[in-house]
RODO-311221 format. One record per residue: residue number from 1; chain; x, y, z of N, C-alpha, C in turn. Coordinates in steps of 0.02 Angstrom, whole numbers, plus 50000, padded with zeros to 5 digits. Example, Ala and Ser with C-alpha at 12.3 -4.5 7.8 and 13.67 -1.06 7.14 Angstrom:
REM residues 2
{1,'A',{50660,49716,50390},{50615,49775,50390},{50660,49835,50390}}
{2,'A',{50642,49888,50354},{50684,49947,50357},{50645,50002,50394}}
This chain:
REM residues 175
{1,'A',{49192,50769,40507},{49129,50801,40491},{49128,50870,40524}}
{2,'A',{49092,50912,40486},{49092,50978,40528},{49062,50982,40576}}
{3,'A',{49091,51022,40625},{49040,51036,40702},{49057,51095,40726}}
{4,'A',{48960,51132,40702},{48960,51190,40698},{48925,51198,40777}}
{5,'A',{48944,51161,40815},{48920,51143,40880},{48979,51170,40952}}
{6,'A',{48968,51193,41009},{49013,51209,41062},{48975,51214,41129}}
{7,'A',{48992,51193,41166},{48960,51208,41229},{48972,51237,41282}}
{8,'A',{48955,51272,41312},{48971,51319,41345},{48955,51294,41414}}
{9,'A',{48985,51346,41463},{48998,51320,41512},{48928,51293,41567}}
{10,'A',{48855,51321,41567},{48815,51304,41593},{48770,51260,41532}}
{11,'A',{48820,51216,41471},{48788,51174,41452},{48731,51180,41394}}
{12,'A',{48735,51234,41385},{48695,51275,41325},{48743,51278,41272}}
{13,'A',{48710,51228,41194},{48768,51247,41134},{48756,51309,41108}}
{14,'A',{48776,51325,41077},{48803,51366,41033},{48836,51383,40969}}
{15,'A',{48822,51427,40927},{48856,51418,40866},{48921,51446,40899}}
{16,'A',{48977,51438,40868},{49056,51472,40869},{49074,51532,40877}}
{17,'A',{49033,51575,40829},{49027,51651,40825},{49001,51686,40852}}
{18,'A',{48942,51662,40901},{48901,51696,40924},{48932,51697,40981}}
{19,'A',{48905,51780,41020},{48931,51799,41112},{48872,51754,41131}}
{20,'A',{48872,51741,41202},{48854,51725,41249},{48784,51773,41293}}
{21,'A',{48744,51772,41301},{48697,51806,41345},{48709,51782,41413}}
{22,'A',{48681,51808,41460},{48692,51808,41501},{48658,51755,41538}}
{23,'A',{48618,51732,41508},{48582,51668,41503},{48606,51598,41501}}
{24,'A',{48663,51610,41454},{48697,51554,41423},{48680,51524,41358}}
{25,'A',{48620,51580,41332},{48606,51552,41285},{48651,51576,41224}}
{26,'A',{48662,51553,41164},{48686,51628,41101},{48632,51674,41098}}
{27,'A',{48674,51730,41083},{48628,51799,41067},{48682,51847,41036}}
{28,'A',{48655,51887,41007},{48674,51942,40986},{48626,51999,40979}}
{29,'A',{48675,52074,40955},{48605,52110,40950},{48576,52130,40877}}
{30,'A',{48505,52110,40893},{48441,52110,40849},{48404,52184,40860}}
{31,'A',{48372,52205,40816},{48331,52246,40801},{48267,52245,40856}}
{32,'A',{48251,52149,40813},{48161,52147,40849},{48205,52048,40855}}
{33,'A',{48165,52059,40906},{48158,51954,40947},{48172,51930,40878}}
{34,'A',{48123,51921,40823},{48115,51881,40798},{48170,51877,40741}}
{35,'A',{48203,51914,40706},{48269,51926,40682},{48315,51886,40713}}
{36,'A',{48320,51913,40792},{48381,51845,40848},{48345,51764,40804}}
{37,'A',{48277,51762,40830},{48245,51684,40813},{48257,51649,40762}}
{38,'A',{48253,51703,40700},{48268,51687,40645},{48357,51673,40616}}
{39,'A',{48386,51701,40652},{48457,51715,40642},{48477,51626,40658}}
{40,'A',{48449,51617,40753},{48459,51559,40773},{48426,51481,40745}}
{41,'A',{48389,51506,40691},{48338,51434,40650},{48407,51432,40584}}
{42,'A',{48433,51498,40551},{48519,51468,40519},{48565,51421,40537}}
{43,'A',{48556,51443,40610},{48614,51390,40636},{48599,51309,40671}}
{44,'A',{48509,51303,40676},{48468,51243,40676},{48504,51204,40623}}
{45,'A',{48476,51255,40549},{48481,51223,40481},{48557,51185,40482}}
{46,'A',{48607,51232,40498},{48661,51213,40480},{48668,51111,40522}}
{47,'A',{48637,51116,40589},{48642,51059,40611},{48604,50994,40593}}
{48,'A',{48550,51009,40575},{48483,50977,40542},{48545,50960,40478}}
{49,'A',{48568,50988,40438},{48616,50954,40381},{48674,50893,40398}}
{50,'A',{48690,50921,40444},{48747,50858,40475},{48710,50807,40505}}
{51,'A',{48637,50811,40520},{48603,50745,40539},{48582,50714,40465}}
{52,'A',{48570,50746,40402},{48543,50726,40357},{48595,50675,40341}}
{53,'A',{48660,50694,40337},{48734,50662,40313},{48724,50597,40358}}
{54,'A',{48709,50612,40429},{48729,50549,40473},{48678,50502,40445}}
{55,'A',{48615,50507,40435},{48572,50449,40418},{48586,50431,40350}}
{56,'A',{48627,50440,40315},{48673,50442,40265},{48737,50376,40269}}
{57,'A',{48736,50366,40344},{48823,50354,40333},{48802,50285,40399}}
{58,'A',{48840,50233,40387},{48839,50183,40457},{48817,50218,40521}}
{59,'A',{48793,50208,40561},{48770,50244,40621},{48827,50204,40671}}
{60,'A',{48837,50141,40664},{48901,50155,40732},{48967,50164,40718}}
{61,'A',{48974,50200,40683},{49022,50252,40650},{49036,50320,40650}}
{62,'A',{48979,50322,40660},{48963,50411,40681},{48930,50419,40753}}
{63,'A',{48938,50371,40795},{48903,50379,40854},{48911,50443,40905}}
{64,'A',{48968,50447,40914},{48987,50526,40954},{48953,50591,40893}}
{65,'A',{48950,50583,40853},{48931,50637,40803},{48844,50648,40819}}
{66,'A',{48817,50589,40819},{48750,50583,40839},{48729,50630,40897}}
{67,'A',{48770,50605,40950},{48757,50621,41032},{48770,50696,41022}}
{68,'A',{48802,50716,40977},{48838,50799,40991},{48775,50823,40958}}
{69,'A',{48749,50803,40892},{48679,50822,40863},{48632,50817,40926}}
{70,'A',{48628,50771,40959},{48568,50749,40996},{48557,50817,41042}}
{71,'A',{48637,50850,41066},{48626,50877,41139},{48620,50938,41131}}
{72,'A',{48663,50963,41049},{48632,51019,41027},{48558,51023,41007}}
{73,'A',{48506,50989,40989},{48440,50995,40972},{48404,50991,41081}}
{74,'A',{48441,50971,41113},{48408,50955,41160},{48433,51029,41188}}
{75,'A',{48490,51057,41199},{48506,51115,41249},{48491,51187,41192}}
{76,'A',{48525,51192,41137},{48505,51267,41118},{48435,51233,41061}}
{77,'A',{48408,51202,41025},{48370,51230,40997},{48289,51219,41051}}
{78,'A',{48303,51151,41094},{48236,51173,41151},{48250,51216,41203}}
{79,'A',{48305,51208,41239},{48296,51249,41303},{48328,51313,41307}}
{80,'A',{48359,51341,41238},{48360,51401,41239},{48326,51439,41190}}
{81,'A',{48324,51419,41108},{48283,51447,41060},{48195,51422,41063}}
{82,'A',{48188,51363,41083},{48120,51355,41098},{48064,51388,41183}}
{83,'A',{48137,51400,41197},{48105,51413,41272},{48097,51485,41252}}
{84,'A',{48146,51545,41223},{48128,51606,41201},{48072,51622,41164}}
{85,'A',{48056,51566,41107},{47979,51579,41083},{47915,51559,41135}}
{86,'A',{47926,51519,41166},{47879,51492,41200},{47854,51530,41276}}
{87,'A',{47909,51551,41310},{47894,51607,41373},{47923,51692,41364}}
{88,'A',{47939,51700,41286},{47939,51784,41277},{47899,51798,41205}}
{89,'A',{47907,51750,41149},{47881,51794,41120},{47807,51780,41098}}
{90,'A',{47796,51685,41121},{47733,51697,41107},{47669,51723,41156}}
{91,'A',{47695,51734,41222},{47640,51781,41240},{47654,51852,41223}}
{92,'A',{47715,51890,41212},{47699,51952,41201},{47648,51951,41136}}
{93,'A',{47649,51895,41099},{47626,51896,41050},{47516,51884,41047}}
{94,'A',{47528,51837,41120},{47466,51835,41151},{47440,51911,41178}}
{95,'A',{47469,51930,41214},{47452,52021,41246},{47428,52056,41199}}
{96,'A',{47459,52032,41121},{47425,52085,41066},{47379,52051,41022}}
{97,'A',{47340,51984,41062},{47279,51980,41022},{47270,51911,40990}}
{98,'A',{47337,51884,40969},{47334,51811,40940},{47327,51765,40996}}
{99,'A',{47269,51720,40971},{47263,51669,41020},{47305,51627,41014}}
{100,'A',{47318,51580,41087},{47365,51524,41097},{47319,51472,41044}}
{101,'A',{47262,51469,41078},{47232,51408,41059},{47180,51423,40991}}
{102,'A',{47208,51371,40921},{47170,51380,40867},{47204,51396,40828}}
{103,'A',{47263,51433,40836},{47307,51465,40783},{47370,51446,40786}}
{104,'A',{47420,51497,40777},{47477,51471,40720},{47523,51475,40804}}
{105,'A',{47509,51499,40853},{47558,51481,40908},{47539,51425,40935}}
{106,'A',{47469,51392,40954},{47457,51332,40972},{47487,51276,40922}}
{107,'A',{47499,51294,40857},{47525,51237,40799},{47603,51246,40826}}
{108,'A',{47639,51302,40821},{47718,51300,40839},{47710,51248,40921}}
{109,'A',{47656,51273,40956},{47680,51238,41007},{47663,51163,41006}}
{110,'A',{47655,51123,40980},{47614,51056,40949},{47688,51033,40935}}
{111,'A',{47710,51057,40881},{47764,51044,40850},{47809,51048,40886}}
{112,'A',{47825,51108,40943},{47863,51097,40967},{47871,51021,41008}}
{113,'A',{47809,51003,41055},{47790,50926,41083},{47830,50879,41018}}
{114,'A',{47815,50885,40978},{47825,50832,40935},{47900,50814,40916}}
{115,'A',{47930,50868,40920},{48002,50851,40911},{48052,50833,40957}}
{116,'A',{48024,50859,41039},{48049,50860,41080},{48042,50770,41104}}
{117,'A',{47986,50736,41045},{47958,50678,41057},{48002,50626,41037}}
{118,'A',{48010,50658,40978},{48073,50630,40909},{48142,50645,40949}}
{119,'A',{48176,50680,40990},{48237,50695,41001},{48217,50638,41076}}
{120,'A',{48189,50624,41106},{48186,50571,41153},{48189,50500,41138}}
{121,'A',{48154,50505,41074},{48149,50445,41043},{48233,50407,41028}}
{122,'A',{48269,50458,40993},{48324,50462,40978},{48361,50463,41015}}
{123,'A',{48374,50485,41080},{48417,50483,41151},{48408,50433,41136}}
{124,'A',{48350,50398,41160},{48337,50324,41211},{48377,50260,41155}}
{125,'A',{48387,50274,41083},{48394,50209,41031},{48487,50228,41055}}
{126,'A',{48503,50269,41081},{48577,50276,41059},{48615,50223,41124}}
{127,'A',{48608,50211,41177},{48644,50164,41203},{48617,50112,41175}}
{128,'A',{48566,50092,41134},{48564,50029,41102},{48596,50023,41032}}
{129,'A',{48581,50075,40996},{48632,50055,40947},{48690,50036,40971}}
{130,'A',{48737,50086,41043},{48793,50053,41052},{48806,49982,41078}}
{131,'A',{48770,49935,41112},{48738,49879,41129},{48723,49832,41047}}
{132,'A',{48733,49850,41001},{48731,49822,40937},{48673,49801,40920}}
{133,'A',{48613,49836,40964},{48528,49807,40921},{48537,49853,40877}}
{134,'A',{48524,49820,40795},{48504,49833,40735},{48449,49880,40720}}
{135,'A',{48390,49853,40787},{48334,49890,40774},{48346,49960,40779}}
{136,'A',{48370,49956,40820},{48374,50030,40862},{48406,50084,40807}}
{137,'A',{48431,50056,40748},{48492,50089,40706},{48444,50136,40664}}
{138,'A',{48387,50077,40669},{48321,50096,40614},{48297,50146,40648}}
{139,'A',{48270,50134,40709},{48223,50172,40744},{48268,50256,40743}}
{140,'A',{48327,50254,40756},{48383,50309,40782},{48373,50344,40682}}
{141,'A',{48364,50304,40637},{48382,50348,40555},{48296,50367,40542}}
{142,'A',{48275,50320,40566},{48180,50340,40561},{48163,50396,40594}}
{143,'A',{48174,50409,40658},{48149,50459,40697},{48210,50536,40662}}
{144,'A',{48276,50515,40654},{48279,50564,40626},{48265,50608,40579}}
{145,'A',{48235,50562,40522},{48224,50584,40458},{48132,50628,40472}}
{146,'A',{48104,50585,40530},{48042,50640,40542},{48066,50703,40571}}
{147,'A',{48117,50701,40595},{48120,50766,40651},{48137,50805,40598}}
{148,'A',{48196,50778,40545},{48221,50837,40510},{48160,50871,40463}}
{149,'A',{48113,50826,40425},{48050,50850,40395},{48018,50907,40433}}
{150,'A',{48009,50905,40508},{47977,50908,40558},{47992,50988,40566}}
{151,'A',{48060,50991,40592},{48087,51065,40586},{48095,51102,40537}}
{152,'A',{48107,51071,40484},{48123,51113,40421},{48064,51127,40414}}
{153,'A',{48003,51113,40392},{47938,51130,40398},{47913,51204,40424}}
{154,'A',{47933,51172,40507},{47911,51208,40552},{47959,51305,40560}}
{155,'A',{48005,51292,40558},{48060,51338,40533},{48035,51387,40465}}
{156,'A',{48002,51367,40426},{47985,51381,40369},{47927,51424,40394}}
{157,'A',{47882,51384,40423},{47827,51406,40456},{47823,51444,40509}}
{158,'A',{47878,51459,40546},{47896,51526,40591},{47934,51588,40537}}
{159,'A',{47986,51583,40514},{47988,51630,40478},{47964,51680,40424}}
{160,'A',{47908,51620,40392},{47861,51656,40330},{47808,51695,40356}}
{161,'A',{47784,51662,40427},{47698,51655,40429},{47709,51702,40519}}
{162,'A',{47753,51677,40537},{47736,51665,40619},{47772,51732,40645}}
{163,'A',{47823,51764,40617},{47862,51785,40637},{47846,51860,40598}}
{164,'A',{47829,51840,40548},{47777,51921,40512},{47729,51930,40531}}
{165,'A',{47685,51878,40599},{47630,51914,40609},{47640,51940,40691}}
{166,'A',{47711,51913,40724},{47743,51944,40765},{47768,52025,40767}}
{167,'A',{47783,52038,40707},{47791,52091,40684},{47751,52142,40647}}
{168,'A',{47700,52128,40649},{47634,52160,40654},{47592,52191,40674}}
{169,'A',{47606,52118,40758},{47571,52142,40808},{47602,52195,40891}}
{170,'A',{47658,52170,40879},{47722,52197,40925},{47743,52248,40902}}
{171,'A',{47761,52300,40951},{47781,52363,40916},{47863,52366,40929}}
{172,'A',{47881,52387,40886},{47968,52368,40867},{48012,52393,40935}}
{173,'A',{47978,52444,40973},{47987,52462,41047},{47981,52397,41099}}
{174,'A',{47942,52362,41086},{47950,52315,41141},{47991,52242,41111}}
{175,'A',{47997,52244,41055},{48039,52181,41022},{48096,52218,41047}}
Protein backbone atom coordinates (compact mmCIF):
# COMPACT_ATOMS: atom_id res chain seq x y z
CA UNK A 1 0.00 0.00 0.00
CA UNK A 2 1.26 3.42 -0.50
CA UNK A 3 2.90 5.42 2.31
CA UNK A 4 2.87 8.82 1.67
CA UNK A 5 3.95 8.98 5.35
CA UNK A 6 7.87 9.55 7.03
CA UNK A 7 8.96 10.54 10.21
CA UNK A 8 11.29 12.57 11.12
CA UNK A 9 13.56 12.74 13.61
CA UNK A 10 11.66 14.66 16.58
CA UNK A 11 8.67 12.42 15.54
CA UNK A 12 6.69 14.79 13.43
CA UNK A 13 5.39 13.01 9.93
CA UNK A 14 5.68 14.34 7.03
CA UNK A 15 4.99 14.19 3.45
CA UNK A 16 8.38 12.92 1.40
CA UNK A 17 8.86 16.09 -0.49
CA UNK A 18 8.46 18.46 1.80
CA UNK A 19 11.80 20.35 3.80
CA UNK A 20 11.64 20.32 7.27
CA UNK A 21 11.04 23.63 9.49
CA UNK A 22 12.75 24.14 12.07
CA UNK A 23 10.06 23.00 14.13
CA UNK A 24 9.97 19.64 12.79
CA UNK A 25 7.07 20.24 11.29
CA UNK A 26 6.77 20.14 7.01
CA UNK A 27 6.87 23.51 5.56
CA UNK A 28 7.74 25.18 2.72
CA UNK A 29 7.65 28.62 1.35
CA UNK A 30 4.11 30.13 1.05
CA UNK A 31 3.03 33.45 0.08
CA UNK A 32 0.30 33.77 3.07
CA UNK A 33 -0.15 30.86 6.25
CA UNK A 34 -3.01 29.73 4.74
CA UNK A 35 -1.71 28.49 1.23
CA UNK A 36 1.15 26.38 3.65
CA UNK A 37 -2.46 25.09 5.49
CA UNK A 38 -4.00 24.44 2.53
CA UNK A 39 -1.05 22.85 0.69
CA UNK A 40 -0.76 20.58 4.07
CA UNK A 41 -4.88 19.51 4.06
CA UNK A 42 -3.42 17.75 0.15
CA UNK A 43 -1.33 15.74 1.91
CA UNK A 44 -4.16 14.98 4.95
CA UNK A 45 -6.31 13.99 1.81
CA UNK A 46 -3.78 11.88 0.39
CA UNK A 47 -3.77 9.87 3.91
CA UNK A 48 -7.52 10.05 4.78
CA UNK A 49 -7.55 7.81 1.21
CA UNK A 50 -5.33 5.04 2.45
CA UNK A 51 -7.60 4.89 5.59
CA UNK A 52 -10.65 4.75 3.25
CA UNK A 53 -8.84 1.50 1.47
CA UNK A 54 -8.01 0.10 5.04
CA UNK A 55 -11.70 0.00 6.23
CA UNK A 56 -11.99 -1.62 2.96
CA UNK A 57 -9.72 -4.53 3.54
CA UNK A 58 -9.43 -7.21 6.80
CA UNK A 59 -8.11 -5.02 9.56
CA UNK A 60 -5.66 -7.62 11.00
CA UNK A 61 -4.05 -7.54 7.88
CA UNK A 62 -3.33 -4.18 7.60
CA UNK A 63 -2.52 -3.59 11.19
CA UNK A 64 0.97 -1.80 10.96
CA UNK A 65 -0.67 0.24 8.06
CA UNK A 66 -3.34 1.41 10.58
CA UNK A 67 -0.78 2.47 13.36
CA UNK A 68 1.32 4.45 10.60
CA UNK A 69 -2.25 6.21 9.65
CA UNK A 70 -2.97 6.54 13.31
CA UNK A 71 0.49 8.43 14.14
CA UNK A 72 0.43 10.42 11.13
CA UNK A 73 -3.20 11.97 12.00
CA UNK A 74 -1.85 12.15 15.67
CA UNK A 75 1.82 13.97 15.02
CA UNK A 76 1.51 16.15 11.69
CA UNK A 77 -2.11 16.69 11.12
CA UNK A 78 -2.80 17.60 15.19
CA UNK A 79 0.38 18.61 16.57
CA UNK A 80 1.80 20.28 13.78
CA UNK A 81 -0.99 21.40 11.11
CA UNK A 82 -3.65 21.74 13.83
CA UNK A 83 -1.48 23.33 16.33
CA UNK A 84 -0.46 26.09 13.43
CA UNK A 85 -4.16 26.94 12.95
CA UNK A 86 -4.99 26.89 16.39
CA UNK A 87 -1.94 29.10 18.18
CA UNK A 88 -0.98 31.29 14.81
CA UNK A 89 -3.51 31.68 12.65
CA UNK A 90 -6.56 31.64 14.43
CA UNK A 91 -5.80 34.40 16.69
CA UNK A 92 -4.05 36.49 14.20
CA UNK A 93 -7.22 35.95 12.77
CA UNK A 94 -8.91 36.94 16.25
CA UNK A 95 -6.61 40.43 16.43
CA UNK A 96 -8.53 41.30 13.20
CA UNK A 97 -11.97 41.02 14.51
CA UNK A 98 -13.41 37.40 14.08
CA UNK A 99 -14.65 36.03 17.11
CA UNK A 100 -13.41 32.72 18.70
CA UNK A 101 -16.69 32.15 20.10
CA UNK A 102 -19.96 31.84 17.69
CA UNK A 103 -18.24 31.54 14.51
CA UNK A 104 -16.42 29.63 12.03
CA UNK A 105 -13.04 29.42 14.34
CA UNK A 106 -14.96 28.21 17.42
CA UNK A 107 -16.63 25.44 14.80
CA UNK A 108 -12.88 24.50 13.34
CA UNK A 109 -12.03 24.32 16.91
CA UNK A 110 -15.07 21.86 17.96
CA UNK A 111 -14.07 19.78 15.21
CA UNK A 112 -10.89 19.90 15.87
CA UNK A 113 -12.00 18.16 19.75
CA UNK A 114 -13.88 15.83 17.79
CA UNK A 115 -11.40 14.15 15.78
CA UNK A 116 -8.75 14.24 18.09
CA UNK A 117 -11.75 12.15 19.92
CA UNK A 118 -12.11 9.72 16.93
CA UNK A 119 -8.17 9.26 16.56
CA UNK A 120 -8.17 8.16 20.47
CA UNK A 121 -10.93 6.18 19.98
CA UNK A 122 -8.97 4.38 17.34
CA UNK A 123 -5.50 4.19 19.22
CA UNK A 124 -7.23 2.57 22.15
CA UNK A 125 -9.31 -0.42 19.65
CA UNK A 126 -5.80 -1.23 18.07
CA UNK A 127 -4.08 -3.43 20.76
CA UNK A 128 -7.42 -5.08 20.85
CA UNK A 129 -7.95 -5.79 17.55
CA UNK A 130 -4.44 -7.29 17.94
CA UNK A 131 -5.73 -9.38 21.05
CA UNK A 132 -8.44 -10.76 18.43
CA UNK A 133 -11.70 -8.84 19.97
CA UNK A 134 -13.94 -8.65 16.91
CA UNK A 135 -15.54 -5.75 18.51
CA UNK A 136 -12.88 -3.64 18.49
CA UNK A 137 -12.45 -4.35 14.49
CA UNK A 138 -15.93 -2.62 14.34
CA UNK A 139 -15.31 0.05 16.67
CA UNK A 140 -11.47 0.69 14.87
CA UNK A 141 -13.73 0.74 10.86
CA UNK A 142 -16.68 2.81 12.68
CA UNK A 143 -14.69 5.49 14.20
CA UNK A 144 -12.77 5.64 11.12
CA UNK A 145 -15.30 6.12 8.68
CA UNK A 146 -16.59 9.25 11.12
CA UNK A 147 -13.25 10.78 11.23
CA UNK A 148 -12.80 10.48 7.52
CA UNK A 149 -16.49 12.25 6.96
CA UNK A 150 -15.27 14.44 9.75
CA UNK A 151 -12.14 15.92 8.06
CA UNK A 152 -13.07 15.90 4.66
CA UNK A 153 -15.92 18.11 5.68
CA UNK A 154 -13.98 20.12 7.80
CA UNK A 155 -11.00 20.61 5.22
CA UNK A 156 -13.60 21.70 2.81
CA UNK A 157 -14.75 24.07 5.33
CA UNK A 158 -11.30 25.66 6.01
CA UNK A 159 -10.40 26.08 2.58
CA UNK A 160 -13.71 27.50 0.98
CA UNK A 161 -14.99 29.51 3.97
CA UNK A 162 -12.23 29.78 6.67
CA UNK A 163 -9.25 30.45 4.97
CA UNK A 164 -10.85 33.28 2.53
CA UNK A 165 -11.97 35.02 5.39
CA UNK A 166 -8.34 34.71 6.78
CA UNK A 167 -7.40 36.42 3.88
CA UNK A 168 -9.49 39.19 4.12
CA UNK A 169 -8.84 39.97 7.30
CA UNK A 170 -4.89 39.57 7.54
CA UNK A 171 -2.84 41.66 5.56
CA UNK A 172 -0.61 39.59 3.18
CA UNK A 173 2.41 41.41 5.22
CA UNK A 174 1.78 39.63 8.23
CA UNK A 175 0.72 36.12 6.62
Amino acid sequence: MENPIEMNKSGCAHAAHEAQAPGGCAHHHSEKATELLSDEHRVIERVLAVVEKLTQTPVESAIENWKKALDFFRYFADQCHHFKEEQVLFPAMEEHGIPRDGGPIGMMLMEHEEGRAYVRAMLSAIPLVEAKNEVAKEILVDKAKAYLRLLREHIQKEDEILFRIADDVIPADEQ
